[in-house]
VOTI-278846 format. One record per atom (N, C-alpha, C, O, CB): y, x, z. Coordinates in pm, 1 decimal. Glycine has a CB too. Layout:
BEGIN
NODE|Y|X|Z
...
***
This chain:
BEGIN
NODE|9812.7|8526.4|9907.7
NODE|9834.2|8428.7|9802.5
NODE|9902.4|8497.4|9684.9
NODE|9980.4|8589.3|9710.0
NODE|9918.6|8308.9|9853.7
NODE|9879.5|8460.7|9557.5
NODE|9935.6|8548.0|9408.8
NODE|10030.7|8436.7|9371.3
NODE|10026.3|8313.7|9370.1
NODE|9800.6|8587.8|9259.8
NODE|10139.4|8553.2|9334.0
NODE|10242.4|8430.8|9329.0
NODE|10239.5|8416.0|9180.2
NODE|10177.4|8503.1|9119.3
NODE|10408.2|8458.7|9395.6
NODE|10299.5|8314.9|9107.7
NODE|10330.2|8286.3|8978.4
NODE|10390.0|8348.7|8898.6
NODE|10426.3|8302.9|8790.3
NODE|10375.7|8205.4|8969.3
NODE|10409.6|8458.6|8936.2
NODE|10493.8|8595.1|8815.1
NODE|10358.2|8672.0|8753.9
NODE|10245.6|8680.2|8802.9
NODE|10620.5|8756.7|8924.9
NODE|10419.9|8733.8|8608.4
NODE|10333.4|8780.6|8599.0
NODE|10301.4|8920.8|8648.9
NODE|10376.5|8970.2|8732.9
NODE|10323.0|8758.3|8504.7
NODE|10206.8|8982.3|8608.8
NODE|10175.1|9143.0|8684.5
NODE|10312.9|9233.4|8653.2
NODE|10383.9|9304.3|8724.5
NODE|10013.3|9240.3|8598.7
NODE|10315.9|9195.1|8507.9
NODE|10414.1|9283.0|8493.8
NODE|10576.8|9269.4|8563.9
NODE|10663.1|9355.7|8579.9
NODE|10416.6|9286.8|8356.9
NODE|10575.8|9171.2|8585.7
NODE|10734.4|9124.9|8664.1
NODE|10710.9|9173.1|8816.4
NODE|10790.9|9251.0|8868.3
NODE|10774.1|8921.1|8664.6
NODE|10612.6|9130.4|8877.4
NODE|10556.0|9178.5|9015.6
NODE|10567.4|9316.8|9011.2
NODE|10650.6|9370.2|9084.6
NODE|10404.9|9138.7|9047.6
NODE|10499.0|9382.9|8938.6
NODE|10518.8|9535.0|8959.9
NODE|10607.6|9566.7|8963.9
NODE|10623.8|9647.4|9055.5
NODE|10481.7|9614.9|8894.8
NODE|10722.3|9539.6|8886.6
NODE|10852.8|9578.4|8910.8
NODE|10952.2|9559.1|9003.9
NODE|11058.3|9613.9|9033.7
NODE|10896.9|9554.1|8837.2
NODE|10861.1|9427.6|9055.9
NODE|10957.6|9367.2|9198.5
NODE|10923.9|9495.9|9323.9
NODE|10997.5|9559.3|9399.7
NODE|10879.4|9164.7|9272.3
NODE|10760.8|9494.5|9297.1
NODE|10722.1|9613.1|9389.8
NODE|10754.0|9742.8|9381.3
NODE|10727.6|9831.4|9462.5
NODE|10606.8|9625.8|9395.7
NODE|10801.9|9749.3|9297.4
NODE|10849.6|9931.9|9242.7
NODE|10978.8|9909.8|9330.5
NODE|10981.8|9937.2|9450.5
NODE|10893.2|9982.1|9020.4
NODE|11055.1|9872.5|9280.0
NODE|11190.1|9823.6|9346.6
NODE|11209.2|9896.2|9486.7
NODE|11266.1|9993.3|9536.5
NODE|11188.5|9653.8|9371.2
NODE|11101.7|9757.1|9529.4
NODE|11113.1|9726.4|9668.4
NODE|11050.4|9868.7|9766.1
NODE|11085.1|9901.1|9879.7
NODE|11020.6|9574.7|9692.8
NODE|10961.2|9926.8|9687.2
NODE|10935.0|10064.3|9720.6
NODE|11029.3|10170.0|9715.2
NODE|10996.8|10265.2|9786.3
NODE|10844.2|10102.8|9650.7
NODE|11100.4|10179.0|9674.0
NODE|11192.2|10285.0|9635.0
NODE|11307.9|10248.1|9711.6
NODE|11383.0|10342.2|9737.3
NODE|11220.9|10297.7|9480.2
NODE|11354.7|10088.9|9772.3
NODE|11507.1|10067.6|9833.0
NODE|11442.8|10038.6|9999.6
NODE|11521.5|10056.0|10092.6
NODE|11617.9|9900.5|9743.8
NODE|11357.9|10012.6|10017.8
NODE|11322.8|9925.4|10140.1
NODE|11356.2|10095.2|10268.5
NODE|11446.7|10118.6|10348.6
NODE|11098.5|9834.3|10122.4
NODE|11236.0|10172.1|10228.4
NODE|11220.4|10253.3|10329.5
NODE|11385.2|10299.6|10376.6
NODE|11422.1|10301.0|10494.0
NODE|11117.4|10375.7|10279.3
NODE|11469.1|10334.6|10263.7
NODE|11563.9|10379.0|10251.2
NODE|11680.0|10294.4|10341.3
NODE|11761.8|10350.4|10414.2
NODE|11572.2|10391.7|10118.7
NODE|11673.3|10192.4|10327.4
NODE|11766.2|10079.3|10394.0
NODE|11718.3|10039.6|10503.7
NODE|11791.0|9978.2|10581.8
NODE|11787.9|9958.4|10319.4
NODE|11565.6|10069.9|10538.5
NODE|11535.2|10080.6|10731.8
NODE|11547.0|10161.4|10802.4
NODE|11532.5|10152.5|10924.3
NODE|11425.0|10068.9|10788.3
NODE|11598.6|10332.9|10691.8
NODE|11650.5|10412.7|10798.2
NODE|11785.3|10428.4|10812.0
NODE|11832.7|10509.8|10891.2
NODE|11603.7|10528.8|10793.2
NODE|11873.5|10334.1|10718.4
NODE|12011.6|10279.6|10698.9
NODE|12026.5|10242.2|10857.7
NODE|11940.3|10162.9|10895.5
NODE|12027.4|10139.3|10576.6
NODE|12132.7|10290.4|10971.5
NODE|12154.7|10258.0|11084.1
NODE|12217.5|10169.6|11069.3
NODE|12217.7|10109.8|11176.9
NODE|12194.2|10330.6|11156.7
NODE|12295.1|10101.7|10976.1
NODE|12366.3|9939.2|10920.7
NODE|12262.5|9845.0|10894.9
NODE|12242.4|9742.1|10959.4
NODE|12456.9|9942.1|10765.7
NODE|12197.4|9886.3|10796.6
NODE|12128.3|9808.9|10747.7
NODE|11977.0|9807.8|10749.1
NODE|11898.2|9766.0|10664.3
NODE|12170.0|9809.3|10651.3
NODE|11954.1|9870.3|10879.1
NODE|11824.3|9934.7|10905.7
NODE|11755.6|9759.6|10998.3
NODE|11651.1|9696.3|10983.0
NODE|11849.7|10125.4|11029.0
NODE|11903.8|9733.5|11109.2
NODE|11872.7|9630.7|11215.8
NODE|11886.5|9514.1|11148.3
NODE|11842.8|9410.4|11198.1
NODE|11960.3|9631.6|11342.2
NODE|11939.6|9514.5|11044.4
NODE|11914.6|9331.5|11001.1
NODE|11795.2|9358.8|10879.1
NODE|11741.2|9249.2|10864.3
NODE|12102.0|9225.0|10911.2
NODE|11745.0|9437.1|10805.6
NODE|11617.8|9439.0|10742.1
NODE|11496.6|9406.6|10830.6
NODE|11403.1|9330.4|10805.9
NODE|11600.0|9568.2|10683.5
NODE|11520.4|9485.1|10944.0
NODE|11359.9|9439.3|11049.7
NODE|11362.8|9338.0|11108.6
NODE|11258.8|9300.3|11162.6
NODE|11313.8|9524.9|11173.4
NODE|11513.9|9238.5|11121.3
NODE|11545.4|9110.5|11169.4
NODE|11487.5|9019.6|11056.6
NODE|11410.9|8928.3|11087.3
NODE|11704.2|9091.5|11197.8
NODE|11523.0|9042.8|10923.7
NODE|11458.4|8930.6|10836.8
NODE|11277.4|9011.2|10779.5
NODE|11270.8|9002.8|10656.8
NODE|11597.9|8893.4|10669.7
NODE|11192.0|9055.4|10819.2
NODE|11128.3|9115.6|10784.7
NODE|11073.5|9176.4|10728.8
NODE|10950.4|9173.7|10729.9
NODE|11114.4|9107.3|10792.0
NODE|11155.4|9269.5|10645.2
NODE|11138.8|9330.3|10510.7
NODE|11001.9|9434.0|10552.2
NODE|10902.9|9439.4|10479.2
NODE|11299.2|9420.1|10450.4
NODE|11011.7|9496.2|10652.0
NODE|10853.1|9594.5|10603.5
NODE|10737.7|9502.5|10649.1
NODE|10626.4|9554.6|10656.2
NODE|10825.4|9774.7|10702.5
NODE|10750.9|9370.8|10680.9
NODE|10659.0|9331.0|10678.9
NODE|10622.6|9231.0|10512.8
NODE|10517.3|9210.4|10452.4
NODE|10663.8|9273.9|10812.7
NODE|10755.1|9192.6|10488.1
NODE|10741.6|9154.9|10294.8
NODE|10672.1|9269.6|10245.8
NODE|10566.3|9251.4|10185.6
NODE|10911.7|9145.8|10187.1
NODE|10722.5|9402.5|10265.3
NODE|10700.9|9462.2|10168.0
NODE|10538.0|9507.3|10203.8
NODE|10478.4|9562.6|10111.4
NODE|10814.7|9568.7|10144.5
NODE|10485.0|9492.6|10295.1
NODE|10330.6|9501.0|10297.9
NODE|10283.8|9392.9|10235.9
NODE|10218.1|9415.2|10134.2
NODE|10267.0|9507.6|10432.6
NODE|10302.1|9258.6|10275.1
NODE|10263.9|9160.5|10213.2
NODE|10239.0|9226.1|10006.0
NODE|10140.9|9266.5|9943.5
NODE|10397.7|9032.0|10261.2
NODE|10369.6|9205.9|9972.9
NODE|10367.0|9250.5|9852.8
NODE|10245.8|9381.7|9828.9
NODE|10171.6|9352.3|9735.2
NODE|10516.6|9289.3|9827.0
NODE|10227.5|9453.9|9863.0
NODE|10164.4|9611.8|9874.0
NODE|9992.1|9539.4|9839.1
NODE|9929.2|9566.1|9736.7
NODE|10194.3|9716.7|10084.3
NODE|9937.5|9439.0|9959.1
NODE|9811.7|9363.8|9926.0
NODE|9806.4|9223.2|9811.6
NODE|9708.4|9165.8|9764.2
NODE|9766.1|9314.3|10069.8
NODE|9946.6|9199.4|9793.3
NODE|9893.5|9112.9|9682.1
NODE|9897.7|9216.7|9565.6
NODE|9798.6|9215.5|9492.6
NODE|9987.1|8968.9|9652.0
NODE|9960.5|9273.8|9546.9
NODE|9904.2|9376.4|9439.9
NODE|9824.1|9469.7|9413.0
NODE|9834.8|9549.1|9319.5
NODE|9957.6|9425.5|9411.0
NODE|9715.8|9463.7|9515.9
NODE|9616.1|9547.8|9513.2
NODE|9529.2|9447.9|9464.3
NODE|9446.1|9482.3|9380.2
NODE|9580.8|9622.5|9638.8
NODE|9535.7|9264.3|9522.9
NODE|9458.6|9155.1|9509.3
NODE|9478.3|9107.8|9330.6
NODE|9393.3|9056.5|9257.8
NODE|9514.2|9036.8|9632.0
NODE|9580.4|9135.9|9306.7
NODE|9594.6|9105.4|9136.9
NODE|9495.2|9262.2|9078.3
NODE|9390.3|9230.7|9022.1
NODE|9821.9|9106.5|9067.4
NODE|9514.1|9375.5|9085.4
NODE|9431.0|9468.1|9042.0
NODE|9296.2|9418.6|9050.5
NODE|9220.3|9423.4|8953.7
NODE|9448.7|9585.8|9109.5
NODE|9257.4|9362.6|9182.4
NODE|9082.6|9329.4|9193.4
NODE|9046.8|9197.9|9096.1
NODE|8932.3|9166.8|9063.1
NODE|9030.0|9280.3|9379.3
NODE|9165.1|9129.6|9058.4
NODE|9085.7|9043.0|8980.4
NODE|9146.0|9112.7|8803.7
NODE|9100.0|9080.0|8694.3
NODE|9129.0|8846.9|9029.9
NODE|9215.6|9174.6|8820.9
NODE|9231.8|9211.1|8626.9
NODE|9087.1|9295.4|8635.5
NODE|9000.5|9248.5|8561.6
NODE|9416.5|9349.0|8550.9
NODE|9051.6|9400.3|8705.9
NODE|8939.8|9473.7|8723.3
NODE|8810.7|9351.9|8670.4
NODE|8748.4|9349.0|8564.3
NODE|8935.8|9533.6|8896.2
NODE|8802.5|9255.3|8795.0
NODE|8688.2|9144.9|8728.3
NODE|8695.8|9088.7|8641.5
NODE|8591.1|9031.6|8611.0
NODE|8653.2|9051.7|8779.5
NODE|8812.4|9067.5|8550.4
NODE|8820.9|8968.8|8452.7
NODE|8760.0|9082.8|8298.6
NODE|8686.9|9066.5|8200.9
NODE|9012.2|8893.4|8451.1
NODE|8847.3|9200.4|8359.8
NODE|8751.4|9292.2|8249.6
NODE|8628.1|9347.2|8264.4
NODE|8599.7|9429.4|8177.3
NODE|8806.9|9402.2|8214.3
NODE|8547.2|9327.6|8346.7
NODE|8424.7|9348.1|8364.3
NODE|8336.4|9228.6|8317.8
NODE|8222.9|9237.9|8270.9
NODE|8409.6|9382.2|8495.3
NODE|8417.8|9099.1|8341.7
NODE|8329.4|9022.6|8275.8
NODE|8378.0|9002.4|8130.4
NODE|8327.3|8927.2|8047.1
NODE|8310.0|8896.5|8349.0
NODE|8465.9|9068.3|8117.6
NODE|8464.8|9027.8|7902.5
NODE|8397.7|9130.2|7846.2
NODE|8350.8|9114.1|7733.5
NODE|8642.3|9033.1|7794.3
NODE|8382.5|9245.0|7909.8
NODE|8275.1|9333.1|7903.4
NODE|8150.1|9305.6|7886.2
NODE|8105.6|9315.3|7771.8
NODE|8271.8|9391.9|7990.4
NODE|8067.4|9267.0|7988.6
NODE|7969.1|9171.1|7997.6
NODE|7929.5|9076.6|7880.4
NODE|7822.4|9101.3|7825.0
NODE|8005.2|9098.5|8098.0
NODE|7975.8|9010.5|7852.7
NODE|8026.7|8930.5|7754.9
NODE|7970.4|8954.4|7636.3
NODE|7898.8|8884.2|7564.9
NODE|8155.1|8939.4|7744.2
NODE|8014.4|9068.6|7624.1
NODE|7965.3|9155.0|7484.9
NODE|7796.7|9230.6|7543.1
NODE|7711.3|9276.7|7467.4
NODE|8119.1|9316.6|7437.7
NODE|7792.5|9226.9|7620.1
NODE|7626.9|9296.5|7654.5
NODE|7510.1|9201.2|7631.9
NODE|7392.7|9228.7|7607.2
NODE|7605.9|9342.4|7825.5
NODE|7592.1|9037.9|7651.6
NODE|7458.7|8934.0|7617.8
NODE|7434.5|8924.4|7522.9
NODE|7340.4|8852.0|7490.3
NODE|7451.7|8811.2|7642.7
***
């Protein structure tokens, strides 16, 4: 599901979350309550909705492309 932010706010949530997550699951503190609330599984989640926003900016410019070919 695509949430209501835009790409550009998302990406940054995902940059983030790329750069602190791995880091804080090999945190031996903070490693056991990240996999308790499910952060590497958020952060996959996140990983395919942003591949799913790429597949549709990709279609939306292929068809304004188009667009101009008729």
């Amino acid at each position: 599901m695509i949430s209501d932010m835009s790409d550009r706010t998302f990406k940054r949530r995902l940059d983030r979350r790329e750069l602190t997550t791995p880091a804080l699951l090999a945190s031996e503190h903070y490693g056991p309550i990240l996999r308790a609330q499910g952060a590497q599984a958020e952060l996959e989640q996140m990983r395919i909705e942003w591949r799913e926003r790429q597949e549709r900016a990709r279609a939306r410019k292929l068809r304004y492309e188009a667009s101009f070919a008729d």
